[in-house]
Every structure is written in C-alpha cells, then in structure tokens.
N, C-alpha and C positions, 0 to 999 in steps of 0.2 A: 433068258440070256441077255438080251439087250435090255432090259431091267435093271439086273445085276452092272451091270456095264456103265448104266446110267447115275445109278447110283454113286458106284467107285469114281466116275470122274465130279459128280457132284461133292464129294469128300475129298478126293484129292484138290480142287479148285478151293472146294472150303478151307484145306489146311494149306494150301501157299499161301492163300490172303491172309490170312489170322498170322503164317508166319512171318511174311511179310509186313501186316501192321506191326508188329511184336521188333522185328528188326528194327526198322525206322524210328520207331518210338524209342529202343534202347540206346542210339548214338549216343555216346554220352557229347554236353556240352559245356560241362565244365571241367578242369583239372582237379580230384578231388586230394591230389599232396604238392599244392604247388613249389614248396620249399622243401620239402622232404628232399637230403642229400641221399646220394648213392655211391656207388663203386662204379659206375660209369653211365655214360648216354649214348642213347643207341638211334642212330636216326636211320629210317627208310626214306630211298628219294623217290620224287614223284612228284614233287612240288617244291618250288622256291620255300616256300613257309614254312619248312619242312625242315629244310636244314639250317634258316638262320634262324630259328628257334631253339633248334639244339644247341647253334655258336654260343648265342646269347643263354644260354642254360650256364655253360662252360664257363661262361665268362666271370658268371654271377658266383659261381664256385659252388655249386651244384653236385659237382665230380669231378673226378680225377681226371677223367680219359673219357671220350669221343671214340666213338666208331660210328661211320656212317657207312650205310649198304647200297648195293646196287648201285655204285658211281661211274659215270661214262668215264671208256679207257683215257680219254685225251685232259681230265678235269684233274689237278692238282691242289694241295691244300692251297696255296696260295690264292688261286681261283674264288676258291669257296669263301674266303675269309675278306675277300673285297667287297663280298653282300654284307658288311654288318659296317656299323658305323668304326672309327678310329678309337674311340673312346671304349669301344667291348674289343677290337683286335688288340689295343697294347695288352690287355689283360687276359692274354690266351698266350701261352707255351705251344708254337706249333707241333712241337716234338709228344705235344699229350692228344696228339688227331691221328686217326688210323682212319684208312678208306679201303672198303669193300669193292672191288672190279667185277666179280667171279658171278653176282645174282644176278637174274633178270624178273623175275617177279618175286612174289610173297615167300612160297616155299623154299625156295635157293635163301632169300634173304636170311628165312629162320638159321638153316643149316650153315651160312657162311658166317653169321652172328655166333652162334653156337660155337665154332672151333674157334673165332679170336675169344669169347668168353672165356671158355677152359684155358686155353692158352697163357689169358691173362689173371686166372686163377679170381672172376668176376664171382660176387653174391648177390650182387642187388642191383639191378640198372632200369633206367628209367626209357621208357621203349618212347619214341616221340615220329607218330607217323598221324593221318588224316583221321579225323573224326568216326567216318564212314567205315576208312578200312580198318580201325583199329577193332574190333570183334573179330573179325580173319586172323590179324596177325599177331593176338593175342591165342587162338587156337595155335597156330602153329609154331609159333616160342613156347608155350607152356607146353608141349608135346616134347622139344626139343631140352628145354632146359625146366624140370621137372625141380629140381634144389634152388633154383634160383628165383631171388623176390625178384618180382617184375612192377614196375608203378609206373600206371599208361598214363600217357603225355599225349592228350587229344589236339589236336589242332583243326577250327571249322576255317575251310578254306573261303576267301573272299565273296566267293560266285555261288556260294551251296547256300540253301535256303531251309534250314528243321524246320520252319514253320510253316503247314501249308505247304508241304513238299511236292505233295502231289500237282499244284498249280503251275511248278515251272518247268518245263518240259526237260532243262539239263540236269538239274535233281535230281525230279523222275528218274530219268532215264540211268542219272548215275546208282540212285538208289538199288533200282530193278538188274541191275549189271551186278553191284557187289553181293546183293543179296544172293544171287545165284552162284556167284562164287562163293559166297561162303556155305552152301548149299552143296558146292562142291567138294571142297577142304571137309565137311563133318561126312561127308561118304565117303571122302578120304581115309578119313582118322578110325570112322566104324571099322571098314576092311581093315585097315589094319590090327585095330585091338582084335577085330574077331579068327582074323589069321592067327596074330600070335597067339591068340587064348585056346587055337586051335590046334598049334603046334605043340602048343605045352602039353595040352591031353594027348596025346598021343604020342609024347615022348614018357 
C-alpha cells in the first residue's frame, strides 16, 4: 500500500513539473497578428499596460469599439484616456469605449465580455490582457464565445522575467500562482463538459 502510495505521488509530482515547465515555456512573447483588424478590443484590467495598450490599439484604428472589463466602480473613460499621450486621445471617439463594472476576476470577466459581445453583434476581437494570464483567459472566452475569432494580444509586464524565470522569486511566484489557476478553470471546464455530456445521456 504504501508502495502504491509512493508511487502515485511520485507521478503526480512528475506531472505538475512537466506541466508546469510546459506552462511557462508556452507564454507566448510575441503578438503573432500585430495589425490584424477586428470588430472590437477587449481589454482585461490588472495592469496599467493593459489598458493603454488597448487605447493606443484604438487609436491606431485597429477596431471599432473598446470594451474594457473588470473596471473599478469610481474610474470613468475620461480617467482612462489621460494614460495615453494627446496625440492617440484626439484620435479616439470616446463614444466607441464601453467599460465593464460587473467582473472581478477572469471568469466574470469572460461572461461580462460575452453579453456586450452578442449585444454588439461582435465576430472577431482582439482579447488584450497579460502574457502569463492570457492561456486562462483564453480558456475561458473560447468556452464562452465558441463562433467568435478571438486574436490574443499578449502583453509581458515590465517586472516579469520569461527568461530564467525560475531565478526571480516575483516570476516564480507569479508563475506558480497562475499556473494553478489555470489548473483550476481546466477542472472547471472538464466538470462541466462531463456534466453536460452527462446530462445529454440521460435525457
């Protein structure tokens, strides 16, 4: 028994690391459609770099329309539009910005994204959130919005290191954090396909 025991956690230890190198290693860190237009931009907050990336996306004429998610109750476009220089605000219609109140992490974010989508009758948008978190929050937009092109917009934050990750303890740590959240969201998503696909049989 404690054999067996030893074993399984020796395999289990084995398959976080391996999935864990595998993670790390797949951040992507380049944009691979950096001019590719769409039907809108979608930004997750979390980070300054976050959202005046998507401004200046907008500005560039990229898209139509701007939706940014999970924005604190007190922040107004006007707010968000003094991060970017004079020369990218003349060239935004604040009227093409919509801001999400309603999320507080990743999952909300997909679902509040998802209703202005349909809403605004969206095909294609260009999802623009953090390096790291974009493999989460590309599970859970492609769960939510199944018909729609999605074309991830990475952003590597100033302090994060891909190289030699393992050397700087904020990396680390950040890495070891989203990994298990995304560890999270695919036991999320199993239960659910396996619910529904269970539901089905038996209806």
């Amino acid at each position: 028994m404690k054999r067996w025991f030893l074993i399984l956690t020796l395999i289990s230890v084995l398959g976080w690391s391996l999935g864990l190198l595998w993670f790390a290693n797949s951040i992507q860190k380049n944009v691979l459609a950096p001019e590719q237009s769409t039907d809108a931009i979608i930004v997750l907050t979390g980070g300054a770099e976050r959202v005046t990336t998507g401004l200046s996306l907008l500005s560039h004429g990229l898209a139509q329309r701007l939706f940014i998610s999970g924005v604190h109750e007190h922040v107004r476009i006007k707010d968000l539009l003094s991060q970017i220089s004079l020369n990218e605000r003349e060239k935004i219609n604040p009227a093409t910005i919509d801001l999400g109140y309603a999320a507080a992490n990743t999952t909300q974010n997909a679902q509040e994204t998802a209703e202005w989508v349909r809403k605004n009758h969206i095909q294609t948008l260009r999802l623009v959130t953090s390096n790291y978190h974009m493999p989460r929050s590309l599970l859970e937009f492609s769960q939510r919005l199944p018909n729609v092109k999605i074309i991830p917009h990475p952003i590597s934050p100033k302090n994060f290191h891909d190289k030699m990750w393992w050397q700087w303890p904020g990396t680390f740590d950040l890495i070891i954090r989203e990994y298990h959240k995304l560890l999270g969201a695919l036991g999320q998503y199993c239960l659910r396909k396996f619910t529904f696909k269970g539901i089905e049989t038996l209806s």
